[in-house]
C-alpha positions in Angstrom: 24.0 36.0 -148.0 24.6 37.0 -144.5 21.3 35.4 -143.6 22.2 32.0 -145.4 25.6 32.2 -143.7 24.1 32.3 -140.1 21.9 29.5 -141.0 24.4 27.5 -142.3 26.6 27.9 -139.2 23.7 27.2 -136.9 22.9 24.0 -138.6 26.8 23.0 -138.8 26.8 23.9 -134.6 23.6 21.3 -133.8 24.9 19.1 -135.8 28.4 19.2 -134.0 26.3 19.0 -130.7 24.4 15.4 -132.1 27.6 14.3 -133.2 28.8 14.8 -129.5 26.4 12.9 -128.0 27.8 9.3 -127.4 25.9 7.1 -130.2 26.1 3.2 -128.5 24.6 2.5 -125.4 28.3 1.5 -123.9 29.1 5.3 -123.9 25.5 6.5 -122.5 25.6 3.8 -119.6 29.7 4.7 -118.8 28.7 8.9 -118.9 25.5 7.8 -116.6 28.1 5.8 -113.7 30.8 8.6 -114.4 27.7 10.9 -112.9 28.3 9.3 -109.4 31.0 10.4 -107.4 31.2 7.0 -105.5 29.4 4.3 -103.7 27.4 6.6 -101.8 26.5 9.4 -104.0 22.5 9.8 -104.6 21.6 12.1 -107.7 17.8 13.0 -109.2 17.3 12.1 -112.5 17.5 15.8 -113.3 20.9 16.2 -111.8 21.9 12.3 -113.8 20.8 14.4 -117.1 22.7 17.4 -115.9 26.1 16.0 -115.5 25.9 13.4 -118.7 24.6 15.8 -120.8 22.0 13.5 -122.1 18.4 13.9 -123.1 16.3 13.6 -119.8 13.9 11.1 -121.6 17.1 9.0 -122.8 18.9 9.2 -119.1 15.3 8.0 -117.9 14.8 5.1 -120.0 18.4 4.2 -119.9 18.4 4.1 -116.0 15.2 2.2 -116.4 17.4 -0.7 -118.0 20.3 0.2 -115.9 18.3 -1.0 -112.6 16.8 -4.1 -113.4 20.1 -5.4 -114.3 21.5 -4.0 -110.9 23.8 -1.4 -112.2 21.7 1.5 -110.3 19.6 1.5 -107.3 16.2 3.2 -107.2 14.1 4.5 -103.8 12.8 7.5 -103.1 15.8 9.6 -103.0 16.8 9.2 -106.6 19.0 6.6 -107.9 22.6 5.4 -106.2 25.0 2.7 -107.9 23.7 -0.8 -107.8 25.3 -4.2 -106.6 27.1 -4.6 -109.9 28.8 -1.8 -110.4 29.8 -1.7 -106.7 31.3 -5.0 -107.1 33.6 -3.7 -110.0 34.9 -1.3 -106.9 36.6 -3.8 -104.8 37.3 -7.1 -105.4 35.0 -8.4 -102.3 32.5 -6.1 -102.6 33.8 -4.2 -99.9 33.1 -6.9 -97.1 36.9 -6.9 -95.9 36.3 -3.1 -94.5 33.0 -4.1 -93.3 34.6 -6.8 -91.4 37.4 -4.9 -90.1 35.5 -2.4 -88.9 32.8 -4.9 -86.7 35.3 -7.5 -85.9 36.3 -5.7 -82.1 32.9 -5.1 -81.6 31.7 -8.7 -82.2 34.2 -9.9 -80.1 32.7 -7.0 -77.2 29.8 -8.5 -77.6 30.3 -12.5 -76.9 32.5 -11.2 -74.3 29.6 -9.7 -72.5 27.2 -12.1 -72.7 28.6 -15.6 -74.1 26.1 -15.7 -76.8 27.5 -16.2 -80.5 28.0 -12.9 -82.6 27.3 -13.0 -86.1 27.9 -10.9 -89.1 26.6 -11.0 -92.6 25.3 -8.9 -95.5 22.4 -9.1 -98.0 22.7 -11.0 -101.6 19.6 -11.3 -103.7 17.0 -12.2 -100.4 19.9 -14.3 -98.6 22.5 -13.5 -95.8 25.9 -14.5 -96.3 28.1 -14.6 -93.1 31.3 -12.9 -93.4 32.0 -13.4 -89.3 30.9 -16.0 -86.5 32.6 -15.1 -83.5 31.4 -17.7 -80.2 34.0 -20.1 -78.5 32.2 -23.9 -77.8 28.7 -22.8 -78.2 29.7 -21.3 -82.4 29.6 -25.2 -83.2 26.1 -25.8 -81.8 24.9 -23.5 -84.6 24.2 -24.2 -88.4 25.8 -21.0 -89.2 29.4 -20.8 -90.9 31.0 -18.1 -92.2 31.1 -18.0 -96.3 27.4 -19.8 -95.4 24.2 -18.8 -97.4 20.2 -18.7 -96.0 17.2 -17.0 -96.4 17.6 -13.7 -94.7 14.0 -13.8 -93.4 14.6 -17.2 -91.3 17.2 -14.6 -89.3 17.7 -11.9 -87.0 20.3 -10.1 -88.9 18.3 -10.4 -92.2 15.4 -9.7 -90.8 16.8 -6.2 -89.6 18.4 -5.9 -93.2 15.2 -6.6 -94.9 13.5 -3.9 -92.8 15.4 -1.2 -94.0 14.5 -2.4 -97.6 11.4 -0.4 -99.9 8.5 -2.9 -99.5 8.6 -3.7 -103.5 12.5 -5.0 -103.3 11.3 -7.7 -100.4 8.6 -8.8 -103.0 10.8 -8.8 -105.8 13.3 -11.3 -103.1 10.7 -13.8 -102.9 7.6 -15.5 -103.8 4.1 -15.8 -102.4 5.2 -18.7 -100.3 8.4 -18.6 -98.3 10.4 -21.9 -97.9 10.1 -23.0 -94.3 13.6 -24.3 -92.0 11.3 -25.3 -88.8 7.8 -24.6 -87.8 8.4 -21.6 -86.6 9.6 -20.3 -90.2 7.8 -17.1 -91.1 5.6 -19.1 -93.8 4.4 -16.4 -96.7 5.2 -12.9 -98.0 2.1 -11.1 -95.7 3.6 -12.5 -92.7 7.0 -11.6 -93.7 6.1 -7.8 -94.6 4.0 -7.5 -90.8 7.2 -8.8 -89.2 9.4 -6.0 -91.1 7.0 -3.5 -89.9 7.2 -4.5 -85.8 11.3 -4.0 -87.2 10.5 -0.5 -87.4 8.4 0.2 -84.9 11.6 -1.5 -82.9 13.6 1.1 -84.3 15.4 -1.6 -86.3 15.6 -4.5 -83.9 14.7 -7.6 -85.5 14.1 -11.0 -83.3 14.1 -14.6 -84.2 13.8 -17.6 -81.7 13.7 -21.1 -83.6 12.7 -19.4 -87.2 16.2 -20.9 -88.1 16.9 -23.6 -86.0 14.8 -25.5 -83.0 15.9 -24.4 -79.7 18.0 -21.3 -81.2 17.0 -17.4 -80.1 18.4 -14.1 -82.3 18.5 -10.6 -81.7 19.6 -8.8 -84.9 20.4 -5.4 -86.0 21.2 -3.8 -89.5 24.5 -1.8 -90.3 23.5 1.1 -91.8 25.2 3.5 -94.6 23.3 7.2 -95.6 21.7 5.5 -98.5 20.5 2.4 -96.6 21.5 -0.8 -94.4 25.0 -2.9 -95.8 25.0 -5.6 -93.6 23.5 -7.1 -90.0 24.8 -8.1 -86.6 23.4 -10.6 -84.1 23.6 -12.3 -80.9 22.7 -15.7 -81.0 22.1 -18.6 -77.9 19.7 -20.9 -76.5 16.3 -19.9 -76.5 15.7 -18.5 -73.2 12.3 -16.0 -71.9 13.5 -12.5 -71.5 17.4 -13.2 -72.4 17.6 -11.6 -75.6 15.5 -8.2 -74.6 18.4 -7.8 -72.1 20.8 -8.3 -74.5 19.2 -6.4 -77.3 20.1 -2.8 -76.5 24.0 -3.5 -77.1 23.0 -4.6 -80.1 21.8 -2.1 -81.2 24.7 0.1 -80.2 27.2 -2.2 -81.6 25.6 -1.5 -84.8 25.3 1.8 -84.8 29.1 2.3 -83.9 29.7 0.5 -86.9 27.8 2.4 -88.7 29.8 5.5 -87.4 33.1 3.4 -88.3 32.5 3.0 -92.0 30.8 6.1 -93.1 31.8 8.8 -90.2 28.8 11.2 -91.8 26.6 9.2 -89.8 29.0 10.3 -86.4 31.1 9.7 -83.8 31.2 5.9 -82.3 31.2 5.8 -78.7 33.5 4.2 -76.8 33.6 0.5 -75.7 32.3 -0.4 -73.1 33.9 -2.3 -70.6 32.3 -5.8 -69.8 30.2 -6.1 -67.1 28.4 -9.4 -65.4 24.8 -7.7 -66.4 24.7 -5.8 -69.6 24.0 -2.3 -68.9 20.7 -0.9 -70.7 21.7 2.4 -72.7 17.7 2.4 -73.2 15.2 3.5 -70.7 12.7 1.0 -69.2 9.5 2.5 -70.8 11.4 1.8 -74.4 12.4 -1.6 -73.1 8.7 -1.9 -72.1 7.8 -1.0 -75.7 10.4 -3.1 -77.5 9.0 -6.2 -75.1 5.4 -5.8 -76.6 6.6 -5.6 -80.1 8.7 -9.2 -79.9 8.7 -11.1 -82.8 6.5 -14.3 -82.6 3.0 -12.9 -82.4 2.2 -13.9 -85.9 2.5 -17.6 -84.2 
């Protein structure tokens, strides 16, 4: 009888332990986004199954789903929250903090070199500008703020796309790339070399007339720990050797912004004060090197 009786009670506790176990998907998907602590939180799928209690082989298949309809983000990290369920965080996806935080150092930079500064983040393959920041020469450009384009016909998208796994560039676009001017990168091959002179730049991206005839970009991607969240630029006439002068504040414009939205990443410097001639934080031999990676040699 005893034996029967600690059977019975065994059976009675696993079956209290199914019966925990959310039953619709709408439960299992809401434990699985309760497992992040926020926007930037990265978990395994081990540590996903450890928090939600769920079968590792239902977390995994679930999160399958879960990321090709954008809820969760998967690289080689682990999985983070997706575009959708970011957006149900704020209601403009965040992009009022992100343009806080750049706004003074846009305005630094068209101060020190007259060029148009541009901001913008990544939507399924195209930028959309959240700032344009450029006095008389803004309204020679086709760019407007709340304005949409393929982020491979920029500077700033380019620098985005570059911080991207190789397979969510692909999934962005087709074999053939729609083409603004000749100069348009024209397929994805061509595309995927140019991301990889990106990196070899350390994240500078360059465009000159890829968006518009007679236009020159230098572009660099706001980064958070997980990956980039936006782009920067400094835009102007197309002129041989500007932008390489310009391109190391840039590149420290973005990374203070980096620093100003997720202070992990650490400490911004201060701003600089303006000066006639932009002063290189970079030393010649890297300026040498970023000069023999420019953008263009697929032309």
């Amino acid at each position: 009888m005893q034996a029967v009786a600690v059977q019975s009670a065994t059976v009675q506790n696993t079956s209290e332990s199914k019966r925990e176990l959310p039953a619709s998907m709408v439960e299992r998907m809401t434990l699985i986004l309760d497992a992040f602590d926020g926007a930037g939180s990265r978990l395994t799928l081990e540590e996903v199954a450890c928090r939600t209690g769920l079968p590792r082989s239902t977390v995994h298949r679930i999160l399958d789903q879960m990321v090709r309809l954008e809820w969760v983000d998967h690289a080689s990290f682990g999985y983070c929250l997706g575009r959708r369920a970011k957006s149900l965080g704020a209601s403009d996806n965040g992009h009022s903090r992100i343009r806080e935080a750049a706004a003074p150092l846009l305005h630094e930079l068209h101060l020190q070199t007259g060029m148009v500064a541009h901001l913008a983040i990544l939507d399924r393959g195209d930028c959309i500008y959240l700032d344009k920041i450029g006095g008389q020469l803004a309204a020679t450009l086709t760019s407007r703020v709340g304005g949409r384009v393929p982020a491979y016909i920029t500077a700033c998208g380019k620098a985005i796309l570059a911080g991207l796994e190789p397979e969510h560039v692909d999934a962005f676009y087709g074999t053939h790339l729609v083409r603004r001017t000749e100069r348009t990168i024209p397929d994805l091959a061509t595309l995927h070399q140019e991301l990889g002179r990106i990196r070899q730049r350390h994240g500078l991206a360059f465009e000159t007339g890829e968006a518009q005839n007679g236009m020159a970009c230098v572009g660099a991607a706001v980064r958070s720990p997980v990956g980039p969240v936006a782009g920067i630029s400094l835009c102007g006439p197309a002129r041989p050797g500007h932008l390489e002068r310009v391109a190391p504040l840039v590149a420290d414009a973005a990374r203070d912004i980096s620093r100003i939205l997720h202070p992990e990443l650490g400490t911004p410097r201060r701003a600089r004060r303006a000066t006639a001639e932009p002063t290189q934080s970079w030393s010649p031999q890297a300026m040498e090197r970023l000069v023999a990676t420019q953008s263009g040699q697929w032309m």
